[in-house]
N, C-alpha and C positions, 0 to 999 in steps of 0.2 A: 844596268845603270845603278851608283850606288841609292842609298834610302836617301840621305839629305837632298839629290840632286832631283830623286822624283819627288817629295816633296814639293821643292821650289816651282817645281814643272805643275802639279796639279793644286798646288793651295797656296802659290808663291811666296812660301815663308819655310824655312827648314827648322824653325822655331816651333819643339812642340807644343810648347805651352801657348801660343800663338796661333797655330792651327786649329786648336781646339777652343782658343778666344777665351781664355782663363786666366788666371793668376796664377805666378811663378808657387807662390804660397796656397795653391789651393791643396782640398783636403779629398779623400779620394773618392766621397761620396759626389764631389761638385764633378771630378772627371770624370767619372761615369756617367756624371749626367750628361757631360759635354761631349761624350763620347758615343753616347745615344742619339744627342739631337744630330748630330752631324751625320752619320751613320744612316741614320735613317734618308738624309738627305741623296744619300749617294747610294742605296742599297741596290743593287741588281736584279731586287724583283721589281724597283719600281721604275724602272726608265726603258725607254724606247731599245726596240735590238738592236740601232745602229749606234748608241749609246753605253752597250753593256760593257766592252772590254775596257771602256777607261773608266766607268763606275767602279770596274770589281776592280782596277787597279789602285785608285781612290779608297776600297773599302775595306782592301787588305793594309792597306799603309795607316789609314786609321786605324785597324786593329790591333796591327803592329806599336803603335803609339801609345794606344791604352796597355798593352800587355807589360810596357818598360815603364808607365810611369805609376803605375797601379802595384808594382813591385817593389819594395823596400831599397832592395839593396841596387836594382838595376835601375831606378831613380835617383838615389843618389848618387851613382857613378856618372849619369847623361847629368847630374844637376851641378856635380863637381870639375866635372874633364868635358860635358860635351858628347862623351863614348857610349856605345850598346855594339850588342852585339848585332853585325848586319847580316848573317847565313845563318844564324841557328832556328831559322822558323822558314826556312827557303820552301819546307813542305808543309806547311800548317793548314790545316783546314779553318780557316777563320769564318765561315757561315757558320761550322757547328758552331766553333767558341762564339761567335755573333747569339747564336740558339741559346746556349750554357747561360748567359748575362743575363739576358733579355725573354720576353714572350716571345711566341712568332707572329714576326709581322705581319698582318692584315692592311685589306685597301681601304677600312675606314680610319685604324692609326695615321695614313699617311696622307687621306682628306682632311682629318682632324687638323693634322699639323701644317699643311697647307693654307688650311681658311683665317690659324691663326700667323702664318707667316707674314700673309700676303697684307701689305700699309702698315706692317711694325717695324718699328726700331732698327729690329735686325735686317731689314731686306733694305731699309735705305742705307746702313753702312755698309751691305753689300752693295748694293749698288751703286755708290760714290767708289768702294775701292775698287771693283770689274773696272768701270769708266778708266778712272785715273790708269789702273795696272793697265790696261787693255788700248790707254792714250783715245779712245771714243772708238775704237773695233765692235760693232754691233754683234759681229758674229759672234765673238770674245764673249762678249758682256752678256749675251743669251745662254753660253756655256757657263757661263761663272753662277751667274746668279738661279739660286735654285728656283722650281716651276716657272721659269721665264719661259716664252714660244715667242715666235712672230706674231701674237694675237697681245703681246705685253709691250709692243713696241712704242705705241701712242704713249702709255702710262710712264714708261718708263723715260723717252725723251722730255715730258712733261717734268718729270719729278728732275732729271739733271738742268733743266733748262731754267727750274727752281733754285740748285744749288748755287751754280754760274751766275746767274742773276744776284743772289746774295755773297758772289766770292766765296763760294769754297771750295769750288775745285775750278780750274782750268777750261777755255773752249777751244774742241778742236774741233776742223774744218770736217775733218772726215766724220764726225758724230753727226753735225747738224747741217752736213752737205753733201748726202751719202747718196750718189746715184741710183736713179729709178731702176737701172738692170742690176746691180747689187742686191736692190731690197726684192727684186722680181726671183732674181735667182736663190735668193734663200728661203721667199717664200714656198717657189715651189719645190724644191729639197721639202721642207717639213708636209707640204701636203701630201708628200710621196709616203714620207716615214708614216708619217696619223695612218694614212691608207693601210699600209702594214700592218700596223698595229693595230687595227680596226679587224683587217683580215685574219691576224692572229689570236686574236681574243674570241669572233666569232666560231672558228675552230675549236677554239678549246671547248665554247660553251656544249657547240654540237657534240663533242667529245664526253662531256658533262653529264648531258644529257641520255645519251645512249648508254652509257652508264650505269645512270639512274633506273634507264628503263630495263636495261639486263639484272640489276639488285631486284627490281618489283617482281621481273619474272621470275627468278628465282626463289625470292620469299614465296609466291602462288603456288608455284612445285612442291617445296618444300609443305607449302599448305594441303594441297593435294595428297600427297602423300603418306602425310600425317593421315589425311580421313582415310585412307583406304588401308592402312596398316589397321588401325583400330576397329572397321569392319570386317576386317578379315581374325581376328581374335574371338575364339567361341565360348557364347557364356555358360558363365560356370549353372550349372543345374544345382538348386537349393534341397537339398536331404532332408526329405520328412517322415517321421515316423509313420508307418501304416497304423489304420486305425483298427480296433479290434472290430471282430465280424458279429453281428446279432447271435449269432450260433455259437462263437467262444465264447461271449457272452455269459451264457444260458448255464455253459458248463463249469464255468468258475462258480464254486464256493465259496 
């Protein structure tokens, strides 16, 4: 599939500057910002397994985006004609380049950015354009919009039911009149996935943990070891002069 057409397919916009929600005029420090916050959104260490191949396909196409617009001359050729090159990064590792830019992510980076996501600015204009692009597809608008679940459904109908009421977007029938076996069926689809996910996590921890406990035994050995090399080492005996005898004594003049 070429680059512009997966674009339009996962960020509905082949407009890079657009995808990354910036300005045509921005400077390259604001893109990397933009390029971080999103990034993080779609990164494949933080979403569910049944999730991961369109994250990492998401997360390469954003890297791809930062690497053209973050370059002088490959900027200005996509900012004059439109053009980049589509194959010459077909093999890139973009996690390391992800590594190279940035820290490695952690799951408090990405609670952080969550608590400040979740009732700002930016989750109601995503939320207005999932709706609108998605025409009221629930299922759509839990894909689009980031940390959404079936546990965001209440909030999230509230806050469109908010927009619509004040005319600013559109009502469709299928948002606000979505059958009880629709909303049944995707519930239980995610309670499957959590469960996975729950299953996978507690593996790792157990995985973690034995670990842990093979490092301690190891350091003890190691301890061990140590005391019985240095018991086995024979101390040096201290050299002292013999003392003269009462009898040489006598005979020194």
């Amino acid at each position: 599939m070429a680059f512009k057409s997966l674009c339009e397919k996962y960020f509905g916009s082949s407009n890079f500057y657009e995808i990354l929600k910036i300005e045509a005029g921005a400077n390259t420090n604001e893109i990397k910002k933009a390029y971080h916050r999103l990034s993080l959104l779609v990164h494949p260490d933080r979403v569910d397994e049944s999730e991961k191949d369109i994250a990492t396909e998401k997360f390469k196409a954003l890297g791809k985006i930062h690497t053209i617009l973050q370059d002088k001359e490959k900027r200005k050729i996509y900012d004059d004609h439109g053009d980049f090159d589509e194959d010459s990064d077909s093999a890139f590792n973009w996690s390391e380049y992800w590594k190279v830019i940035f820290k490695k992510i952690e799951t408090k980076d990405i609670e952080e950015f969550e608590r400040n996501y979740i009732g700002s600015d930016r989750e109601l204009r995503d939320i207005k354009k999932a709706y609108e692009q998605s025409r009221g597809n629930m299922d759509r608008i839990l894909e689009l919009v980031p940390f959404s679940n079936c546990d965001s459904e209440p909030r999230i109908i509230e806050i469109v039911q908010k927009m619509v009421d004040d005319g600013e977007v559109e009502y469709f029938v299928t948002f606000f009149k979505e059958s009880k076996q629709r909303k049944l069926r995707r519930r239980r689809k995610y309670e499957k996935e959590r469960r996975e996910v729950e299953k996978i996590n507690f593996e790792d921890l157990e995985r973690e943990l034995e670990n842990n406990m093979k490092k301690r035994q190891e350091d003890f050995l190691n301890f061990v070891s140590d005391l019985e090399s240095r018991a086995k080492k024979p101390k040096r005996k201290s050299i002292t002069k013999p003392k003269d005898s009462p009898k040489s004594k006598r005979t020194k003049k």
